[in-house]
PAVOPA-440331 format. One record per residue (C-alpha): residue number from 1; residue in one letter; y, x, z. Coordinates in Angstrom, 3 decimals, always signed. Layout:
N
pt i:NUM	aa:a	c2:Y	c1:X	c3:Z
...
% end
This chain:
183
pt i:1	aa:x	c2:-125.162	c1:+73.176	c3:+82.778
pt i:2	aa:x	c2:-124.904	c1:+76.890	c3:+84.236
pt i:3	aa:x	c2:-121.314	c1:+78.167	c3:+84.193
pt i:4	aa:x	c2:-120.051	c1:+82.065	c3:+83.314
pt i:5	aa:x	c2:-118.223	c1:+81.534	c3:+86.819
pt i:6	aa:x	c2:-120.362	c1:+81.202	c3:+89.870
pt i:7	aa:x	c2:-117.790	c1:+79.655	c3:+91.800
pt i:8	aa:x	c2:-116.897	c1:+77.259	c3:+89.181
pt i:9	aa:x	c2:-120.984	c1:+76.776	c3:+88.888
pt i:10	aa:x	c2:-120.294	c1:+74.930	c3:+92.761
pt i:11	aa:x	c2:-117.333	c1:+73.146	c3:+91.737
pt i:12	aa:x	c2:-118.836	c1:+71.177	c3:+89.077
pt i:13	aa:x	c2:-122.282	c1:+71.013	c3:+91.039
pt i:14	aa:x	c2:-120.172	c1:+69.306	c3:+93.712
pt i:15	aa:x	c2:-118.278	c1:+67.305	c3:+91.827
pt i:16	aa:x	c2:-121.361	c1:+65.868	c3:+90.366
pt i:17	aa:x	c2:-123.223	c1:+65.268	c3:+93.934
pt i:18	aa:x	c2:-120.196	c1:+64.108	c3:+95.920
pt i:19	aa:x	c2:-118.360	c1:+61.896	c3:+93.392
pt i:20	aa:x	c2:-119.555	c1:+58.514	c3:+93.487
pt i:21	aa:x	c2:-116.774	c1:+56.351	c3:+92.270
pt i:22	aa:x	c2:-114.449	c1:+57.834	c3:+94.794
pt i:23	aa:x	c2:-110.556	c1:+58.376	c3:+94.484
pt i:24	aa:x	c2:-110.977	c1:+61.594	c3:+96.764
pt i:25	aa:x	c2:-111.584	c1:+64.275	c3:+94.167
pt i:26	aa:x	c2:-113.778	c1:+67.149	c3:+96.237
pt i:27	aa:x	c2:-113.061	c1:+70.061	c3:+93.553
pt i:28	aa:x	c2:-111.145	c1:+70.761	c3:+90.699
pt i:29	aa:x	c2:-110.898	c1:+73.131	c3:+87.703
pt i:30	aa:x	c2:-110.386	c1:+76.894	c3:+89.109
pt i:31	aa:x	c2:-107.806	c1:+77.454	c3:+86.382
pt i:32	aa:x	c2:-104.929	c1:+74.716	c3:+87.931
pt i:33	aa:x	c2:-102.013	c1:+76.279	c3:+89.345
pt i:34	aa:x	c2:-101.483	c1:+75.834	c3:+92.925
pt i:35	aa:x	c2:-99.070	c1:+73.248	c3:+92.799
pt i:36	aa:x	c2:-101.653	c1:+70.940	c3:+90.170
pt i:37	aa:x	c2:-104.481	c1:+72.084	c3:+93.003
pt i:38	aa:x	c2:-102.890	c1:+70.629	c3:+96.109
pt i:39	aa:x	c2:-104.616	c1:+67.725	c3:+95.845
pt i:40	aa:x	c2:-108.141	c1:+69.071	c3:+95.780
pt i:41	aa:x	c2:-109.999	c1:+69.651	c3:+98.535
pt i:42	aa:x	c2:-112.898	c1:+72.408	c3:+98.056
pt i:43	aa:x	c2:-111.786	c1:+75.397	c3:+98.959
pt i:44	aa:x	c2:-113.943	c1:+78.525	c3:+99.377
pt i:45	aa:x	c2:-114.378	c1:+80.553	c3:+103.097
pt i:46	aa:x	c2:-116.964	c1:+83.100	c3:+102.915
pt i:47	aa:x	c2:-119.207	c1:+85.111	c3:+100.196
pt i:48	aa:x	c2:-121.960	c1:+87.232	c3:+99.916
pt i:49	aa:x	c2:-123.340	c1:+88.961	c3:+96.588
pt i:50	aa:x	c2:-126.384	c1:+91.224	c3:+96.022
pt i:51	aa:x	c2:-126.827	c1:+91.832	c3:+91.788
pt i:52	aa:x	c2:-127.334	c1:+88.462	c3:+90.042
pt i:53	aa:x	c2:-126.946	c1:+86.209	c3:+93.126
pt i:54	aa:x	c2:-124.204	c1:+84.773	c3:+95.212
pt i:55	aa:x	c2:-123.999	c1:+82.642	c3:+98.700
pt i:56	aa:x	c2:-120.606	c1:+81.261	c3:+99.565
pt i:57	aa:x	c2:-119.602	c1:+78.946	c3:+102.729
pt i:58	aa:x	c2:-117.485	c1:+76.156	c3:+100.846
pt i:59	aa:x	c2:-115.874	c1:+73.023	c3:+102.774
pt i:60	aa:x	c2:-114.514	c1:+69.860	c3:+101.260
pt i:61	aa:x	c2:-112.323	c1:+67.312	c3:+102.709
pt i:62	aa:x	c2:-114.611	c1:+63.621	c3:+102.532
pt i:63	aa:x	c2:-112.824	c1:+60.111	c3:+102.491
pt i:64	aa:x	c2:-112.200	c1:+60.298	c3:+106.038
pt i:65	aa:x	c2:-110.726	c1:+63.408	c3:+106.195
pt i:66	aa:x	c2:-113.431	c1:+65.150	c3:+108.226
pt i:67	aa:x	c2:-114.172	c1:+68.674	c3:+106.536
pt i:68	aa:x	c2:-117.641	c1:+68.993	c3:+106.047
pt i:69	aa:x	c2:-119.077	c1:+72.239	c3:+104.842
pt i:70	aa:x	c2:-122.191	c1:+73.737	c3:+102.663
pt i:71	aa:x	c2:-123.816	c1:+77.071	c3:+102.429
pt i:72	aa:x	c2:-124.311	c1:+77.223	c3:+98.487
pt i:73	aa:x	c2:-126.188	c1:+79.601	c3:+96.687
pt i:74	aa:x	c2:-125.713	c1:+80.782	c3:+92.616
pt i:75	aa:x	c2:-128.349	c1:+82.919	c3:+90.378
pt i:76	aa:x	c2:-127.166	c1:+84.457	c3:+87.516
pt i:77	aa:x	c2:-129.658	c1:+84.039	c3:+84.368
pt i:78	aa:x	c2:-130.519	c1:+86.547	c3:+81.643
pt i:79	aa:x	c2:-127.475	c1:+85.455	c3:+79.582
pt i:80	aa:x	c2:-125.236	c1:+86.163	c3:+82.327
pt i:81	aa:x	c2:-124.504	c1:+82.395	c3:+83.744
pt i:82	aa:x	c2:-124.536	c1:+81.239	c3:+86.744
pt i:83	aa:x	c2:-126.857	c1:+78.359	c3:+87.732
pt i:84	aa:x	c2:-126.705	c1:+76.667	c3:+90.892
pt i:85	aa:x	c2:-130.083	c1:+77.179	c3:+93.085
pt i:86	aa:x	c2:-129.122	c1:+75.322	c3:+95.927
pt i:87	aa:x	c2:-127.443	c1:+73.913	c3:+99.293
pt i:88	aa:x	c2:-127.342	c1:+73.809	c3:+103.199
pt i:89	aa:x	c2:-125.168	c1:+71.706	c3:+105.608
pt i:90	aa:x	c2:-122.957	c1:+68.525	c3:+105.387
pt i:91	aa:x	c2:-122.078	c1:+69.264	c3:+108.876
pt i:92	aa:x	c2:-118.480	c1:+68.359	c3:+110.444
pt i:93	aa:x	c2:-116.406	c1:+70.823	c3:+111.199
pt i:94	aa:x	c2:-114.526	c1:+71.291	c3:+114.436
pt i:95	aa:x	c2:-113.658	c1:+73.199	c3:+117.512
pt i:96	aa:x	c2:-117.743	c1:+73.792	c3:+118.611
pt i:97	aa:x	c2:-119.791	c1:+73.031	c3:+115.817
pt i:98	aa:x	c2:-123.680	c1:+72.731	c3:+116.255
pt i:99	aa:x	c2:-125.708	c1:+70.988	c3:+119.269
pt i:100	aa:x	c2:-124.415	c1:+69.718	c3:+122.084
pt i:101	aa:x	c2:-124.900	c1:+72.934	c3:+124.039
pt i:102	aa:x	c2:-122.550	c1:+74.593	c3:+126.908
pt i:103	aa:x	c2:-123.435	c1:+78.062	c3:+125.272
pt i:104	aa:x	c2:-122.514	c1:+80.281	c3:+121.840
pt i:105	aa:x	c2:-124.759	c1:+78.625	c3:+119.452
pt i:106	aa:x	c2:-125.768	c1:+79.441	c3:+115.568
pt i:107	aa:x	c2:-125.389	c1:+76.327	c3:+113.466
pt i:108	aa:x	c2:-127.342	c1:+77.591	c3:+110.659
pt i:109	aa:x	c2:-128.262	c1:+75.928	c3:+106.994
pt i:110	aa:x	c2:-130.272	c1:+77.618	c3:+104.046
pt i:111	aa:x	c2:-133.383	c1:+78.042	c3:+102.134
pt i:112	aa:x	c2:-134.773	c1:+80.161	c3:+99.567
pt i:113	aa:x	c2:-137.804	c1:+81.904	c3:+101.670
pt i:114	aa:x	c2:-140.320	c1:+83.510	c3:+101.446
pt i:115	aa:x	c2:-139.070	c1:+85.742	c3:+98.676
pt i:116	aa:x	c2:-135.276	c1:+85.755	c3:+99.249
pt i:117	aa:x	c2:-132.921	c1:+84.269	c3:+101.936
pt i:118	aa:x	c2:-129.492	c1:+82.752	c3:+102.048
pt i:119	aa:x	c2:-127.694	c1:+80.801	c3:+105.180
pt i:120	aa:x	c2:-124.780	c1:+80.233	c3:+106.288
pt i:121	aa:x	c2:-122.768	c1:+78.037	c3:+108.945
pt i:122	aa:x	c2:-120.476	c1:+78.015	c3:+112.190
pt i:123	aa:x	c2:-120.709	c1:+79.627	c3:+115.518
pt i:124	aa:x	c2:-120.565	c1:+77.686	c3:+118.365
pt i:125	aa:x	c2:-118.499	c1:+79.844	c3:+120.729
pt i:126	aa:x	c2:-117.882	c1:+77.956	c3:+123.916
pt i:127	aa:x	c2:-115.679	c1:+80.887	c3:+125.131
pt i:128	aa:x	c2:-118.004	c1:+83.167	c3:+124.996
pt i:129	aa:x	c2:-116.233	c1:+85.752	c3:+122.656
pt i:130	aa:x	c2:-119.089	c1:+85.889	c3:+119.810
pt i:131	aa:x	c2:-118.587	c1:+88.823	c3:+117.743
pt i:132	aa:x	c2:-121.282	c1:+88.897	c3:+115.532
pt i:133	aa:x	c2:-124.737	c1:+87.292	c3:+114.473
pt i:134	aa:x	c2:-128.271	c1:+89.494	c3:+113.916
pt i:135	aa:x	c2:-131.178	c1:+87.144	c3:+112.644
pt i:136	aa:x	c2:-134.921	c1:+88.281	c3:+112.996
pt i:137	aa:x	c2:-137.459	c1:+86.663	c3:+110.745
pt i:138	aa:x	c2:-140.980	c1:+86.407	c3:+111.796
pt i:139	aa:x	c2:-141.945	c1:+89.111	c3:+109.382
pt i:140	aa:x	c2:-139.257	c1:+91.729	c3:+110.921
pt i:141	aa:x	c2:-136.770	c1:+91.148	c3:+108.308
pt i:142	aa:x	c2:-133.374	c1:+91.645	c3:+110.165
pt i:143	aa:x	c2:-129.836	c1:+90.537	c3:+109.036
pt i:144	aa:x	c2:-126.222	c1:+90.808	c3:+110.670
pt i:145	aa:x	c2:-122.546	c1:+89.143	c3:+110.097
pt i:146	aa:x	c2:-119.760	c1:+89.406	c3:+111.997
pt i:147	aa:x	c2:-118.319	c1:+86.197	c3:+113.459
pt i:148	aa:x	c2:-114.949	c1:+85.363	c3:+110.992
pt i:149	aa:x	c2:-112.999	c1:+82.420	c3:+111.804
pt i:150	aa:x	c2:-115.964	c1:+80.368	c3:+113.817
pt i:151	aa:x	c2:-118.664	c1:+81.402	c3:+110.641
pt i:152	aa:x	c2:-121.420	c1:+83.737	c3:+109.516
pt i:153	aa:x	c2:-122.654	c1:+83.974	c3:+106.016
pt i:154	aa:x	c2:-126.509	c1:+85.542	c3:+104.997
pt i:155	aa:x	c2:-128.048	c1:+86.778	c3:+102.065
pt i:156	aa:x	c2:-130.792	c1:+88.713	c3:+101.492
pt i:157	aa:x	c2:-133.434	c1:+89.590	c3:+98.621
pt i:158	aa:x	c2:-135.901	c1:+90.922	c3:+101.418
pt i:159	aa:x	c2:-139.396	c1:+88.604	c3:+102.379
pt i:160	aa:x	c2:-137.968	c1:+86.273	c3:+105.306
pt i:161	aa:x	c2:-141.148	c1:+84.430	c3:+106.864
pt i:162	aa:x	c2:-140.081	c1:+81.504	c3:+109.041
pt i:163	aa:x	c2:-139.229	c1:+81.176	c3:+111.879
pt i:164	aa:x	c2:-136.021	c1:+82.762	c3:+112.169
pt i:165	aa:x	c2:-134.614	c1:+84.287	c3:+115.753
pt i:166	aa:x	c2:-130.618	c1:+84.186	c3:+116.120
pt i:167	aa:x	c2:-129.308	c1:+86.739	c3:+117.911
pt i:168	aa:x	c2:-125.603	c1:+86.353	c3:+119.381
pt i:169	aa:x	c2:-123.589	c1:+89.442	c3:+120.819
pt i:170	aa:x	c2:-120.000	c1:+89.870	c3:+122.179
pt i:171	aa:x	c2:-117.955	c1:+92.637	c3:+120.880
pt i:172	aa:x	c2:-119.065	c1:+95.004	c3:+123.440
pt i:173	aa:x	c2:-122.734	c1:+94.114	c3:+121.847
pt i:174	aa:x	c2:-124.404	c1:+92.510	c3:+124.819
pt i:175	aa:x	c2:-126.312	c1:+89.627	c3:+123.912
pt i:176	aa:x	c2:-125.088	c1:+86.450	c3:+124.890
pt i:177	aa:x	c2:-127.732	c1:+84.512	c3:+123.952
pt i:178	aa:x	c2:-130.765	c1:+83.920	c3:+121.456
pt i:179	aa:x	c2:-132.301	c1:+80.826	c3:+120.245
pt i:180	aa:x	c2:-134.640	c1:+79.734	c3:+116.733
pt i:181	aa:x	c2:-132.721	c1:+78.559	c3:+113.449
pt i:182	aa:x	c2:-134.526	c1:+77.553	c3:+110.967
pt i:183	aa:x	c2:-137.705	c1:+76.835	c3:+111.195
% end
């Protein structure tokens, strides 16, 4: 059932998927009061809009107190609810997310192509200052985030053809390194 509230739209979407007879409660009602919320554990990082859709980086703590994080994406419908259209990730999160790799790596998760595009994830940064994110589709559509507390966050309603070039600069905007993500 779509919601009037996008981000509420998640909560009870992920309520639904990751509750499974579990005393861990992954979301909660956005209405509780801080102190009623402490015991919750989804708790919203990063968002994108463009008119009528949303893409937020959301992480969760699971039974054994790992975070683990999605990139979910909300539509809104003609009457002005918000459905939910989708999900990336369920990876761990930590120090240097992504593969083991000794270089600045894009840990990316999304979906929606060919017609629109939404990912999102963490930035491997192995000390090597990443700054910000560009991503090249095969098509030409580009797309760039800044680096915020290890993450980057993508939406688009441009074509995105697979596959998908990451791009990772320092702040001085030398490129550190490139490699695909997904696709």
């Amino acid at each position: 059932m779509a919601h009037q509230d996008p981000k509420q739209e998640i909560v009870n979407r992920l309520t639904r998927l990751l509750v499974t007879g579990s005393s861990k409660v992954p979301a909660g009602n956005l209405q509780e009061g801080i102190q009623e919320s402490k015991n919750k554990t989804l708790r919203f990082l990063k968002e994108r809009s463009l008119p009528g859709r949303r893409v937020y980086i959301v992480v969760f703590e699971n039974e054994q107190g790992k975070e683990i994080y999605f990139t979910c994406y909300v539509e809104e419908d003609a009457r002005g609810n918000w459905q939910f259209r989708g999900a990336a990730g369920d990876g761990l999160m930590g120090n240097d997310p992504g593969p083991v790799v000794e270089r600045a790596w894009a840990n990316l998760g999304g979906g929606g192509m060919p017609d629109h595009f939404y990912a999102g994830g963490l930035v491997a940064d192995h000390d090597q200052n990443v700054a910000r994110v560009r991503l090249i589709a095969k098509n030409g559509t580009s797309m760039e985030d800044k680096v915020e507390d290890g993450m980057v966050l993508f939406l688009s309603d441009q074509r995105v053809d697979l596959p998908i070039q990451a791009e990772l600069y320092d702040a001085a905007g030398t490129l550190i390194y490139a490699h695909k993500v997904l696709g």
